[in-house]
C-alpha positions in Angstrom: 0.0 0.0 0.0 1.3 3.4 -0.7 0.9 5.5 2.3 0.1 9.2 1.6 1.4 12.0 3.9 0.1 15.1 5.4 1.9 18.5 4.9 2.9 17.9 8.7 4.5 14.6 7.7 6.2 15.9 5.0 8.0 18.6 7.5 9.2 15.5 9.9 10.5 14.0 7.1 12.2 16.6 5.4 13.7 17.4 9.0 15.1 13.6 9.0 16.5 14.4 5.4 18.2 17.6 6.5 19.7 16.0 9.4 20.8 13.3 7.5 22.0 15.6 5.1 24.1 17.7 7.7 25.4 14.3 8.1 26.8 13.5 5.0 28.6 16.8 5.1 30.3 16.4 8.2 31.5 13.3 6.7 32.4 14.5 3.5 34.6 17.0 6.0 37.0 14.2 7.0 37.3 12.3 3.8 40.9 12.2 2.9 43.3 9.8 2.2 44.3 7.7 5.1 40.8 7.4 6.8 39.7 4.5 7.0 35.5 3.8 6.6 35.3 2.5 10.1 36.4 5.7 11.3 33.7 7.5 9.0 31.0 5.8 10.5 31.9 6.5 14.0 31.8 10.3 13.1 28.3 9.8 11.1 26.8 7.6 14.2 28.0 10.5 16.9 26.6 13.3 14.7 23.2 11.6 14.6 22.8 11.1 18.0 23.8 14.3 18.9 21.1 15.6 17.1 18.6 13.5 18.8 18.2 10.9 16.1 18.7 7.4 15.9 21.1 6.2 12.6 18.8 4.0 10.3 20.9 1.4 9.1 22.2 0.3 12.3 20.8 -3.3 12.7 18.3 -3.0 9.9 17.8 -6.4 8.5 20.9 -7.6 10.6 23.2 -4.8 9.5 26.1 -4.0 11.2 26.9 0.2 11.0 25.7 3.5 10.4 26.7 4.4 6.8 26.7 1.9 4.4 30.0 2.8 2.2 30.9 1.5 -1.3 34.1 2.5 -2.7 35.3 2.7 -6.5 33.1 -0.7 -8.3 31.4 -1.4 -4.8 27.7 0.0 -5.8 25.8 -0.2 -2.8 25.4 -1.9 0.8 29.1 -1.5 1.7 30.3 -2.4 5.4 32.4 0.2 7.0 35.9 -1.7 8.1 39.0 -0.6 9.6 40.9 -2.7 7.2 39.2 -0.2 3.8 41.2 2.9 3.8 40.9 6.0 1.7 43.4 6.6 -1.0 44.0 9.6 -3.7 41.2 9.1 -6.7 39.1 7.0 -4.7 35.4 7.1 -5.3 33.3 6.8 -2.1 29.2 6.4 -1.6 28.0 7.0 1.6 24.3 6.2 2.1 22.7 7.4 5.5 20.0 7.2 7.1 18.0 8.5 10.4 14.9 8.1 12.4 13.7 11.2 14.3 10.2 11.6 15.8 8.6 8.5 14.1 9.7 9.1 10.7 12.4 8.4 8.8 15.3 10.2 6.6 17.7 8.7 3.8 20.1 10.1 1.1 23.6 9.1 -0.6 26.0 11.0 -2.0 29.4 10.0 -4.0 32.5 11.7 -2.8 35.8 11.9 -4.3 39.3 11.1 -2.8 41.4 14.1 -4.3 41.6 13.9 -8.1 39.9 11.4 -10.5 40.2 10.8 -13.8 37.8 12.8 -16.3 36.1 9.5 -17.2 35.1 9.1 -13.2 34.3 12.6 -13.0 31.9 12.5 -15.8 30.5 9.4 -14.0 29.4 11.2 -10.8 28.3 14.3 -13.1 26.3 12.1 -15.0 24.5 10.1 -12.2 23.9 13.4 -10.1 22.1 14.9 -13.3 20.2 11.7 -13.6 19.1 12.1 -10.1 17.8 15.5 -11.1 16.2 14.8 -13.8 13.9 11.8 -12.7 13.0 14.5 -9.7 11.9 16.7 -12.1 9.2 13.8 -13.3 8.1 13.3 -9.8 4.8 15.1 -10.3 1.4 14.3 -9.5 -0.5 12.9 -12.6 2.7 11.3 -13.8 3.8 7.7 -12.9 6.7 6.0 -11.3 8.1 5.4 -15.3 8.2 8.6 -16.2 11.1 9.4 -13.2 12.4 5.6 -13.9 12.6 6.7 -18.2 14.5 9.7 -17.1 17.5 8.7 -15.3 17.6 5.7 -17.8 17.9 8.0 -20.8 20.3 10.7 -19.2 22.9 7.7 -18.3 22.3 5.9 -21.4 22.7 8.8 -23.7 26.0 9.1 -22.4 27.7 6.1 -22.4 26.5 4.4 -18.7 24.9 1.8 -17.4 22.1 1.3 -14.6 22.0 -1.2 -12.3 18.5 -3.1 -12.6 18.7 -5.1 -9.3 18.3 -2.1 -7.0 16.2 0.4 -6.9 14.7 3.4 -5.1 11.4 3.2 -2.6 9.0 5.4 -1.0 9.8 6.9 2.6 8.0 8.0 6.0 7.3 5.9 9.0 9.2 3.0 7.2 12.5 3.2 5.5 11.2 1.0 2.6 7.5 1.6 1.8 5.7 1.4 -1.9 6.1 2.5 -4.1 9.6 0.7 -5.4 10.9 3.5 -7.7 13.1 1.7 -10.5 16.4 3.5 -12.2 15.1 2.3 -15.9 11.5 2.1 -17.7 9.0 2.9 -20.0 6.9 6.6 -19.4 3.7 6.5 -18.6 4.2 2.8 -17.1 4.1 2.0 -13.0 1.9 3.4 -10.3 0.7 6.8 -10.4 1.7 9.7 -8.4 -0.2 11.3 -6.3 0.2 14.8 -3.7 1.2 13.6 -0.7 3.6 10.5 -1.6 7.5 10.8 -0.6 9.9 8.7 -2.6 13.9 8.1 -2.8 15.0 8.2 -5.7 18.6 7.4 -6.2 20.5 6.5 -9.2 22.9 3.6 -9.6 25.1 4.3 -12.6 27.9 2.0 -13.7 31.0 2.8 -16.1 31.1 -0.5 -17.4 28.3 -3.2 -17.3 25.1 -2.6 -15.5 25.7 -6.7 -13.9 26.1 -6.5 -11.0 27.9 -9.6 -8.2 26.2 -9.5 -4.3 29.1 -10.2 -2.2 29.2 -13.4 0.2 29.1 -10.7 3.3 25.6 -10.9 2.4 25.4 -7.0 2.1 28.1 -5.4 -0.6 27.0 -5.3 -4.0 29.3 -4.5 -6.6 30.3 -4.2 -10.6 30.6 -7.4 -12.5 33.8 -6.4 -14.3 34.4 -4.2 -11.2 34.5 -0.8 -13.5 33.4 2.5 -11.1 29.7 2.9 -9.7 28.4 5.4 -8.4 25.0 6.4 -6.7 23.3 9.8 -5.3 19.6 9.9 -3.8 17.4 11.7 -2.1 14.3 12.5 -1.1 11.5 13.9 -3.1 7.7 14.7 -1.8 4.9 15.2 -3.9 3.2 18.6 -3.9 0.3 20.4 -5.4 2.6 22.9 -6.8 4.9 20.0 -8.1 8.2 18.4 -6.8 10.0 19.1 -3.4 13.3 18.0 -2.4 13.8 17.4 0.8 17.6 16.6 0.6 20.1 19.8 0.7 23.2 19.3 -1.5 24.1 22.2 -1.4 25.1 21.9 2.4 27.5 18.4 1.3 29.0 20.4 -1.7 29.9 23.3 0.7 31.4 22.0 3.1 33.7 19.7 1.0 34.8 22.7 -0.5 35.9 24.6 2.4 
């Protein structure tokens, strides 16, 4: 069933999305070469409690840390270790998450390690304006394909690949609610959206192949011919006056600049 929010909702949920947002930043503050991604989620798991939330991931379905962190062909699901550390031209997803007065917030973000080649920096450029454009299609009247044809077409158009076995939800109470919001599609195919609906939509583009391997951890999943993923999402509600994001970039791409 998909669950329908008030403009109240909304607000709790866009707080959870800013928080986890703030998050990612202060994160993206200490990612250098030599830092290991054990030491990234004990930074993201302080900074959520801090703010009075609880992390997301932590225990969800069995698994084992805050941030789930992929680096370079890892795509999604990766588990922070003290044994993975940072080096120059690294590619890193984190994907966080938060619960905070009953509801719940979750967004990625791919960070660089220093320089990367043009081809990677294209990747990430790519897959971010994927992202965006499949927001843009998350309007009421249109369905689930339309925001599914647009990142498809943006990454295909330009040489990428998207992942088919994992895809993006709807968000609020639970972290995973219906509707599941696909990265590929036909417009005008799927359920249709409606006011009041919140969905995650988050890209998974690959350089190479879009097969993907699941890892015997029983969490990472990465590129078949291990080529460069990378993955942004966040959270999008449905409006009367048409799509609102309730992830802040802008506050990542700041402070990693600084």
């Amino acid at each position: 069933m998909i669950n329908i929010k008030t403009e109240e909702e909304i607000e709790l949920i866009r707080e959870n999305n800013l928080l986890v947002s703030a998050t990612l930043a202060e994160v993206g503050r200490h990612i250098k070469p030599g830092i290991s991604t054990l030491e990234l989620d004990a930074i993201a798991e302080e900074f959520i409690r801090s703010h009075g939330a609880v992390p997301a991931f932590l225990g969800y379905g069995g698994f084992p840390n805050t941030l789930c962190i992929s680096l370079n062909e890892q795509v999604v699901h990766g588990i922070p270790s003290s044994k993975l550390v940072l080096k120059e031209s690294d590619i890193v997803s984190v994907d966080c998450g938060t619960i905070m007065k009953g509801f719940y917030g979750d967004s990625a973000y791919t960070f660089t390690v220093g320089e990367v080649s043009e081809d990677v920096a294209k990747l990430l450029k790519v897959t971010k304006e994927s992202l965006c454009k499949g927001a843009m299609k998350a309007k009421a009247g249109n369905r689930v394909g339309d925001i599914a044809s647009a990142v498809q077409l943006h990454a295909e158009l330009n040489g990428f690949s998207v992942v088919r076995e994992l895809v993006g939800h709807g968000l609020g109470r639970n972290l995973h609610e219906e509707p599941e919001v696909p990265n590929f599609g036909s417009r005008g195919r799927g359920p249709l959206l409606k006011v009041g609906m919140v969905l995650c939509i988050e890209p998974m583009i690959n350089m190479g192949t879009k097969s993907v391997i699941f890892e015997q951890d029983g969490w990472t999943v990465r590129t078949k011919d291990r080529k460069p993923s990378a993955h942004f999402e966040y959270a999008v509600a449905i409006t009367k006056d048409g799509p609102d994001v309730l992830t802040d970039f802008n506050v990542i791409e700041n402070a990693i600049k600084q």
